[in-house]
N, C-alpha and C positions, 0 to 999 in steps of 0.2 A: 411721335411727330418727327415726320424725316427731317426737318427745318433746323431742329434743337441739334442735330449729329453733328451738322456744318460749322455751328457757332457755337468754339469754346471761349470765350474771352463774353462775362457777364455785362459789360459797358456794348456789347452790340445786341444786348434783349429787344431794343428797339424793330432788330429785322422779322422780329417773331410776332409781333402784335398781328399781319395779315394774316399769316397760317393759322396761329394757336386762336384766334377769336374767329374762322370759317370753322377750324376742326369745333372748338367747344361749343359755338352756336349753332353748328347743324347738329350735336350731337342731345342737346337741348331740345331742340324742333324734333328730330327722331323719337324721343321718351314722350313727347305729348303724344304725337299723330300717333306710335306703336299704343298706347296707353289709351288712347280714348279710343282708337279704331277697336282695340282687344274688347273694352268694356261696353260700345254698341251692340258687337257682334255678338257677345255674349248675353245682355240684355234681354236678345232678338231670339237667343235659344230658350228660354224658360217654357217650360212644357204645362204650367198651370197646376202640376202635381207635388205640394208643399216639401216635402222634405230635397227633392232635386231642387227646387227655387231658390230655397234658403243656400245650399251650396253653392249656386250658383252665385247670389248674389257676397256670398263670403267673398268668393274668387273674383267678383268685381271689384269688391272694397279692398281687399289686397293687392290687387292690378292696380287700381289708381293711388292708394298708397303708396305704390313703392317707385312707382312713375313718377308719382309729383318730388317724393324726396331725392330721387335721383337729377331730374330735370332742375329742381331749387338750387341743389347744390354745383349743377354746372354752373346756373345762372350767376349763382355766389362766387366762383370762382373766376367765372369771366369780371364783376364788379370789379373784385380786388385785382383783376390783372391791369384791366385799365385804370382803376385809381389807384394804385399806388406805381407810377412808370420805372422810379429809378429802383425800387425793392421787390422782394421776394414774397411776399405777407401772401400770394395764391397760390404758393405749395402747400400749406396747410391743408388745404379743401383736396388736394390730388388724393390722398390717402384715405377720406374722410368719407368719401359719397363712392355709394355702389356704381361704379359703373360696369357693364359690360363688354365696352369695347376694348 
């Protein structure tokens, strides 16, 4: 977050709340829409021949697994960043949820 370079002095976390809650909430909305767009498209591949189905349908249930833990845990992290304003308590979750951005 280029926002975080600007501001060394922790008493101005204040100027961060617009950037860090756009960055984390689009980044939120991205793991659904990649996440369910994956697991339509792939739905829509099944060929009717059981053992590709079955795989396929693995690779769905692990696409939306690792999508919904990822997207929870921004969510979680945006919670704690608005509710706790004057502390830290949403660095926790930075290190905790896969992200790949």
């Amino acid at each position: 977050m280029a926002a975080s370079a600007h501001i060394r002095d922790y008493s101005m976390k204040a100027k961060l709340h617009g950037p860090a809650l756009t960055w984390l909430l689009s980044s939120a909305i991205a793991d659904v829409i990649i996440t369910s767009s994956l697991a339509i498209d792939l739905s829509r591949r099944k060929s009717g021949f059981g053992p590709t189905d079955d795989v396929i349908r693995k690779i769905i249930r692990l696409t939306i697994q690792t999508g919904f833990i990822t997207a929870f845990f921004t969510v979680l992290d945006v919670v704690s960043f608005l509710a706790g304003p004057r502390t830290m308590v949403y660095i926790i979750f930075i290190p905790i949820f896969p992200s790949s951005k």
